[in-house]
N, C-alpha and C positions, 0 to 999 in steps of 0.2 A: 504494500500500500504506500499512498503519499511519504508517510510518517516513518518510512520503512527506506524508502530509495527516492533522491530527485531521479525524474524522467520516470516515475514509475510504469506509468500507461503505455509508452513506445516500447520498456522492455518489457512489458506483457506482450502484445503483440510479437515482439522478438522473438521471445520464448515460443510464444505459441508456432508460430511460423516455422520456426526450427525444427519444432517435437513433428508436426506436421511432414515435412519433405526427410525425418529422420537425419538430423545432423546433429552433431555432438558438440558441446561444451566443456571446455578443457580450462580450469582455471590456471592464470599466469603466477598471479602475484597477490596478495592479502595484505594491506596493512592497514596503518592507523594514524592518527596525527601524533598519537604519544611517540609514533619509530621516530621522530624525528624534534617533536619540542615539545612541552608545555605537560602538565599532569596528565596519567593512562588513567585519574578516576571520571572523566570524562573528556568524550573524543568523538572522534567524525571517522569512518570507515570509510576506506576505498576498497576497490577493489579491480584488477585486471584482466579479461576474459578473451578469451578465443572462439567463434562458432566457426566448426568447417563444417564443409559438405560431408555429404555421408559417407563418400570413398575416400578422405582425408585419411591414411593407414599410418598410425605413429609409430613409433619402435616397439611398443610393448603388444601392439595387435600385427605385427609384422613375427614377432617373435611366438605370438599364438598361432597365427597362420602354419607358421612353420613347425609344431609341433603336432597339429591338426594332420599337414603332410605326412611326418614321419610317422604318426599313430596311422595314418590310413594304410601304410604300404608295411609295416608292422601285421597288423590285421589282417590285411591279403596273404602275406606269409605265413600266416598262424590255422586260416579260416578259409581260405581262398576263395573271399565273397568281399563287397567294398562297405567299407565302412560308413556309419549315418552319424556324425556328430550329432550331441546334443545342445539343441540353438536354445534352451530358455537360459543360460546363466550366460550366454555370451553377449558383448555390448551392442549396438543399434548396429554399429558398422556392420558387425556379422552377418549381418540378418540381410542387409540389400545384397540386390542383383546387381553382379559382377560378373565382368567377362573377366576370364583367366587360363594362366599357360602353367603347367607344370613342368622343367626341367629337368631331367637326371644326367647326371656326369659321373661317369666313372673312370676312374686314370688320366681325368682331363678331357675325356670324350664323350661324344652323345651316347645316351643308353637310353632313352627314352624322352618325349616331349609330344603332351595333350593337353590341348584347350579348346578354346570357342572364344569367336569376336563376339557376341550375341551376349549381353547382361541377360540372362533369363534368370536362374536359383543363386540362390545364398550366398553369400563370396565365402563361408566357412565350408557349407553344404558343395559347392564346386572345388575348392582346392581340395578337400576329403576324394571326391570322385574323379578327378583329374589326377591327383599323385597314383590312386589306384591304376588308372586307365596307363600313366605313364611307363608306370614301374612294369605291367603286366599284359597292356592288351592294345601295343606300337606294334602296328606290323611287322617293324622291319626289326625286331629284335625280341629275343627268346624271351619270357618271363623272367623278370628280375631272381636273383637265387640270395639267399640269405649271409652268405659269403661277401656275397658283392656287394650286399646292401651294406653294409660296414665301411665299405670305400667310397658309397656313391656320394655328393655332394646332390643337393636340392637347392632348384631357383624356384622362386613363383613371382609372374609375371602380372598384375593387375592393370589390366589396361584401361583407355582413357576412352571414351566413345568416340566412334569410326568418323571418321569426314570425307565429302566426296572429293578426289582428287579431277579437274575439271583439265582434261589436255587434249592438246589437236592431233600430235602426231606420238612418236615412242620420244621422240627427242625431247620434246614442249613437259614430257613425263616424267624426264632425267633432269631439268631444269626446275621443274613445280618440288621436285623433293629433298628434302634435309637430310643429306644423309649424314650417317653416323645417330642420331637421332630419331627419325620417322621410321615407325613399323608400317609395314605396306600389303596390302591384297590387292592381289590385280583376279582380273576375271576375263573370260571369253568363250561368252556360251556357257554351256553347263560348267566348265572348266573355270578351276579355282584353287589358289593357294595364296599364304601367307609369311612373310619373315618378321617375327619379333624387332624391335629395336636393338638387341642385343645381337643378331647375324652382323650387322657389321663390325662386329669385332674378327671375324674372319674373312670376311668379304667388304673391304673397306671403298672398294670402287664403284660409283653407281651403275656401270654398263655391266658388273659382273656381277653386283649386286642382285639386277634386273637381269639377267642373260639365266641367273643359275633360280631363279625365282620361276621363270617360267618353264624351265626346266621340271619344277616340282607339281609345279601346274599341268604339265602336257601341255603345255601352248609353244607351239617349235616357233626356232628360235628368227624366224623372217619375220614371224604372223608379229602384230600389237596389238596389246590388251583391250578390250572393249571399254572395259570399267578399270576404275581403281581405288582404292582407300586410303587414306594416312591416318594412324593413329600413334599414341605415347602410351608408355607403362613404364609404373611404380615395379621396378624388378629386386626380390633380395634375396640373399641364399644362408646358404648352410649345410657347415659339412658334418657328415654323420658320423659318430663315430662311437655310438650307442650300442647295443646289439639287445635282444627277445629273451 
């Protein structure tokens, strides 16, 4: 009330608006007039606040995330079924739709990597079922073995929502992109693939960036993309080094 906070009405509204679209409140700083002069037997509060958006990931739900992974791929080894985290004690963030990529590296190399551009389910509920999918059911590599999971290193990828890349030719495509930066989906026809922001650390050229892009895609390498996408992601990892 009044009596309570000046501005009190606008930070009603605030709050309300916040709790509404699910974004969090992170206090900065608390103090008082006594931290600095005059008697603490009374005094005038302040106080410091932060609202982010709901996919704001701080270090300590970056570090849940990541034990969420390990517990899923844990569980697959144990159960060979995927894991359903449970969302009522986890905070707001958990709970929105997030699009996300799971990682696995082992020896330095790929051993697995699934996700989706698409925010549909839970950013907790999708890293659980992505690290699964990762560790276990990548085409292009055997199921993860309990051995390995000891050496494997885990990324997770949270991405930033897709925007249309808008170009005239293949060239006009390689000039529209940031690279080192920009994750990219290009499209043509049914055909479709995607490189995280993190592939140019290996492929730091954009013609080869884009040449081995569509390669993933089956789109040969004359043809150009119909569509394309650019998006960012919040990526952080962790190497395991736990065991069952």
């Amino acid at each position: 009330g009044p009596d309570r906070a000046c501005g009190s009405r606008p930070l009603h509204g605030l709050l309300q608006l916040a709790s509404q679209q699910q974004m969090s409140v992170e206090i900065l700083d608390v103090r008082n007039s006594g931290d600095t002069a005059g008697s603490r037997d009374r005094v005038v509060g302040y106080g410091a606040y932060a609202i982010y958006p709901a996919l704001t990931i701080h270090k300590h739900h970056q570090s849940k995330l990541l034990d969420i992974a390990v517990a899923s791929i844990e569980h697959g080894l144990q159960h060979e079924d995927v894991y359903v985290p449970d969302l009522s004690p986890l905070p707001a963030v958990m709970h929105h739709p997030a699009a996300v990529f799971v990682t696995l590296q082992l020896d330095g190399r790929l051993r697995g990597c699934i996700g989706t551009n698409e925010a549909i389910s839970p950013l907790a509920s999708v890293t659980a079922m992505h690290a699964y999918n990762a560790a276990f059911r990548d085409p292009r590599f055997p199921g993860l073995t309990h051995t390995e999971f000891l050496r494997t290193d885990i990324s997770i990828s949270v991405l930033t929502e897709k925007t249309p890349l808008h170009f005239e030719s293949e060239q006009s495509l390689l000039d529209n992109l940031q690279a080192g930066t920009d994750g990219l989906i290009i499209a043509k026809g049914p055909r479709k693939a995607t490189f995280l922001p993190a592939v140019w650390e290996s492929l730091p050229d954009p013609e080869q960036f884009l040449r081995q892009l569509k390669l993933k895609a089956g789109i040969a390498a004359h043809e150009t993309p119909d569509r394309a996408w650019t998006y960012g992601s919040r990526c952080f990892s962790r190497q395991h080094k736990g065991g069952i």
